[in-house]
C-alpha positions as CSV (number, residue, x, y, z in Angstrom):
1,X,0.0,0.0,0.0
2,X,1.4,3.6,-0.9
3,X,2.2,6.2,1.8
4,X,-0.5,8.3,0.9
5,X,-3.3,5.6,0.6
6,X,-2.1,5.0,4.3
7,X,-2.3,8.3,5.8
8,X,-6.0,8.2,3.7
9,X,-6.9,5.6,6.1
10,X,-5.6,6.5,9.6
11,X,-6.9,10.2,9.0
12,X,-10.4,8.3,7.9
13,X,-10.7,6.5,10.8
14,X,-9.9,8.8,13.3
15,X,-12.6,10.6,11.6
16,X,-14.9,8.0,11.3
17,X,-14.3,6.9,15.7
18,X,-14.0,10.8,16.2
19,X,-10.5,11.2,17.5
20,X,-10.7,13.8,14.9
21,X,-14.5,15.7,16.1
22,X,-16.8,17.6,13.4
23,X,-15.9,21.0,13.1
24,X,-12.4,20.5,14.4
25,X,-9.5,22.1,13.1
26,X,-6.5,19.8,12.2
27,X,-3.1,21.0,10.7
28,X,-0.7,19.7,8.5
29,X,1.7,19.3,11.4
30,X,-0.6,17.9,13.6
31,X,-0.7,15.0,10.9
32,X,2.6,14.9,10.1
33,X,3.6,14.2,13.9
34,X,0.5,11.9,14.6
35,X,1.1,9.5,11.7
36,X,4.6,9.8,11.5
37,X,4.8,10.5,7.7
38,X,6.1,13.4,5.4
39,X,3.6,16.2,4.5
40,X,3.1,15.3,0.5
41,X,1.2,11.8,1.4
42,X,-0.8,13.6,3.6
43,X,-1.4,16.0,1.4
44,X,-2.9,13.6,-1.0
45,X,-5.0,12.2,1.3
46,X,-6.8,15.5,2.1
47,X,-7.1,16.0,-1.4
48,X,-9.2,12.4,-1.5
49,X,-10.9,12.8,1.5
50,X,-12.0,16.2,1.1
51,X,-13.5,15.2,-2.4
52,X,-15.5,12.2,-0.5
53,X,-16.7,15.0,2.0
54,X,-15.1,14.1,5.3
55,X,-12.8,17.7,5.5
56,X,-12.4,21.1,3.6
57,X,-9.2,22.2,2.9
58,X,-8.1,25.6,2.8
59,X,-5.7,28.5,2.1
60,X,-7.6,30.9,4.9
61,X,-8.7,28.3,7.6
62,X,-6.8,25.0,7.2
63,X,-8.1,22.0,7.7
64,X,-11.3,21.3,8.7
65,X,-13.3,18.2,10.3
66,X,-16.7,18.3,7.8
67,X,-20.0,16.9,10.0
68,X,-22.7,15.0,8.0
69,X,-25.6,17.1,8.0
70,X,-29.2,16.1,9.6
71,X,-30.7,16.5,6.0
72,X,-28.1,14.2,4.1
73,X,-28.1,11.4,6.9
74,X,-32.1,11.5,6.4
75,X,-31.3,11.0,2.6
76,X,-29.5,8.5,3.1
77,X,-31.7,6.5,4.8
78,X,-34.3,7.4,3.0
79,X,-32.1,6.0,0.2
80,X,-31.2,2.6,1.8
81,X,-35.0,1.7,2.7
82,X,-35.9,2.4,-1.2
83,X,-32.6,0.4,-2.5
84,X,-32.6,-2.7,0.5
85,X,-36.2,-3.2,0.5
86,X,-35.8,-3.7,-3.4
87,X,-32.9,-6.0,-2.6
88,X,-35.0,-8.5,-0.3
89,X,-37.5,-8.3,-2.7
90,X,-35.7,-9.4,-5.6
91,X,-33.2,-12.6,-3.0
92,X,-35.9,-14.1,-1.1
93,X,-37.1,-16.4,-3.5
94,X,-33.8,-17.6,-5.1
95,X,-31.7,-17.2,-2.4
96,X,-28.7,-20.4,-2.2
97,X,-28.4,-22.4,1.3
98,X,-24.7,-20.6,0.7
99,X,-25.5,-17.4,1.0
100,X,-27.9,-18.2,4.0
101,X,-25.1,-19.9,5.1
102,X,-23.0,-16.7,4.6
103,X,-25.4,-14.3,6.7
104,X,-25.8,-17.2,9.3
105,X,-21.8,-16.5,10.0
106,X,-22.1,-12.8,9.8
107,X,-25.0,-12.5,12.5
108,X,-23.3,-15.2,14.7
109,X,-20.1,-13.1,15.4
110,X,-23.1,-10.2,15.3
111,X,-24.2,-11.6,18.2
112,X,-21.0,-12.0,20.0
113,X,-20.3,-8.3,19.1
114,X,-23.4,-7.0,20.4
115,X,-23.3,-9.4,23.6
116,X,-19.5,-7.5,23.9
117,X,-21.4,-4.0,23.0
118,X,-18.4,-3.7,21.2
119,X,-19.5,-0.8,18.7
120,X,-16.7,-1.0,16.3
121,X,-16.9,-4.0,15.6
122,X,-20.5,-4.5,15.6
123,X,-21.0,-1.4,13.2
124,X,-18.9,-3.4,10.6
125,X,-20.4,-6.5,10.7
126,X,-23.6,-4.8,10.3
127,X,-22.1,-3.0,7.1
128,X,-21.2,-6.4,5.6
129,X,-24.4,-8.2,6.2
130,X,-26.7,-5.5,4.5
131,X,-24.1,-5.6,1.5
132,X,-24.0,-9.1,1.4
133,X,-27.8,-9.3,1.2
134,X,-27.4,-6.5,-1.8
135,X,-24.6,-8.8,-3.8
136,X,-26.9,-11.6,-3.5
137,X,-29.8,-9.9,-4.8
138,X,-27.6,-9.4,-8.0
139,X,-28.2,-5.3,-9.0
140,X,-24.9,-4.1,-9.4
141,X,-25.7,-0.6,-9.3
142,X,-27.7,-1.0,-5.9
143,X,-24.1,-2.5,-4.8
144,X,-22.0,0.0,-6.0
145,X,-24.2,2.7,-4.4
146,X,-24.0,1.1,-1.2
147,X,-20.2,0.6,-1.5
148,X,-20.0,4.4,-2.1
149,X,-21.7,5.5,0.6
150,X,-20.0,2.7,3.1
151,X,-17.7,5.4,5.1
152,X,-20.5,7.2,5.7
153,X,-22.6,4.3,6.5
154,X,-20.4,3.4,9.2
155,X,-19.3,6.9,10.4
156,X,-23.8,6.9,11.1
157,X,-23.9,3.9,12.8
158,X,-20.5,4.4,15.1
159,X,-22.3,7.7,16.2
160,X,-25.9,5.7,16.5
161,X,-24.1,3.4,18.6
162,X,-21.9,5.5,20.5
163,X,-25.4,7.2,21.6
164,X,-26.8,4.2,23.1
165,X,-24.7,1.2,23.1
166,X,-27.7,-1.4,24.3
167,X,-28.9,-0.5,20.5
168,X,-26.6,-3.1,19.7
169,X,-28.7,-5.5,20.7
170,X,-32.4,-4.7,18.9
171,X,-30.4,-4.7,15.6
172,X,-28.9,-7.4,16.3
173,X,-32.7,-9.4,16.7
174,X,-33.6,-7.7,13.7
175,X,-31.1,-9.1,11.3
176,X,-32.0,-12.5,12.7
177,X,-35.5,-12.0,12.0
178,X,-34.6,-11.0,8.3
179,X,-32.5,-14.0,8.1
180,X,-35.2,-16.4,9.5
181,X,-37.5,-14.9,7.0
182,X,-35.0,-15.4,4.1
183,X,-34.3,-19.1,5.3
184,X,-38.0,-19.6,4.9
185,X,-38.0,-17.5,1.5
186,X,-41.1,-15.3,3.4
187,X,-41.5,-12.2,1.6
188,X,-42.4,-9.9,4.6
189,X,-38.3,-10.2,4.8
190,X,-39.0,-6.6,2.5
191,X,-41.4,-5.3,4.9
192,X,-38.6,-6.0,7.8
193,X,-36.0,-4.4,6.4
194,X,-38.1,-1.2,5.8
195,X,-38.7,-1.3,9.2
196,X,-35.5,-2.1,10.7
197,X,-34.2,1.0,7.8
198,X,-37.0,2.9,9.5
199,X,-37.0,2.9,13.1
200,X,-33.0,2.8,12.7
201,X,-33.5,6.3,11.4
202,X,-35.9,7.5,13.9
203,X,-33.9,6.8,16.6
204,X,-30.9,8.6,15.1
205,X,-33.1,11.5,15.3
206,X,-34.1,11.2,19.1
């Protein structure tokens, strides 16, 4: 892996578990001390990371921490319910003992995560077993989206978490009853993703 694609992902993560807060200032020597590296890899990683929208970069104030806004997390929701209620729509019919065997794995060390509250951790599983469910369903563009948006994803659901950590736990029981209705190829599997989506967002909002 190159310097720079290095320093991308230390400065994204520290973004992402908020080492690095919204709205706070960072400078290039900040950086350069923390990770240890030159200033041109760092430099190119700002430049990446300010075109995905996690800092601005400027001549007059530096370097600075970009929040996602209210409206654009609610978009994005809003998005995933349309997108991931199309996906279990389109999977629970055809869908292979594999993959269920797949998403059987994923929500097992799901539940050792949530039993652990450990957020991290829990927050990427979670990303991997909605994607999976989207690869399975077989739209390449719904996957794409999703694997555009994934940093974000997961910078939302750290914070969701980090709010109440005993959330864990009721999405946790809510991927298993969207598995146990894709093991039985029941369609309301649709109608429990739209309201696992759903109440996820509201209780972002609270």
């Amino acid at each position: 892996m190159l310097l720079k694609d290095v320093a991308y992902e230390k400065i994204k993560e520290k973004i992402l578990e908020e080492h690095y807060e919204p709205g706070q200032f960072l400078s290039e020597r900040t950086l350069i001390d923390e990770l240890g590296m030159s200033k041109t890899p760092i430099k190119n990683a700002l430049v990446r990371l300010e075109s995905e929208g996690f800092v601005t970069v400027s001549s007059k104030q530096g370097i600075i921490v970009v929040d996602i806004s209210i409206e654009r997390i609610n978009d994005i929701y809003n998005l995933r319910i349309a997108l991931e209620t199309f996906n279990c729509q389109e999977i629970y019919k055809r869908i292979t003992d594999d993959q269920i065997n797949e998403l059987e794995e994923n929500v097992e060390a799901t539940k050792e995560a949530a039993a652990n509250k450990d957020v991290k951790a829990f927050a990427t599983l979670d990303h991997e077993f909605h994607l999976a469910i989207s690869e399975f369903a077989g739209n390449s563009e719904i996957t794409k989206i999703l694997l555009n948006y994934q940093d974000h994803l997961r910078r939302i659901t750290l914070r969701h978490l980090r709010k109440d950590p005993d959330r864990v736990k009721k999405f946790y029981t809510e991927h298993v009853d969207i598995l146990n209705a894709l093991k039985t190829k029941n369609d309301n599997c649709s109608d429990l993703m739209k309201k696992h989506l759903y109440e996820s967002k509201m209780m972002y909002f609270q």
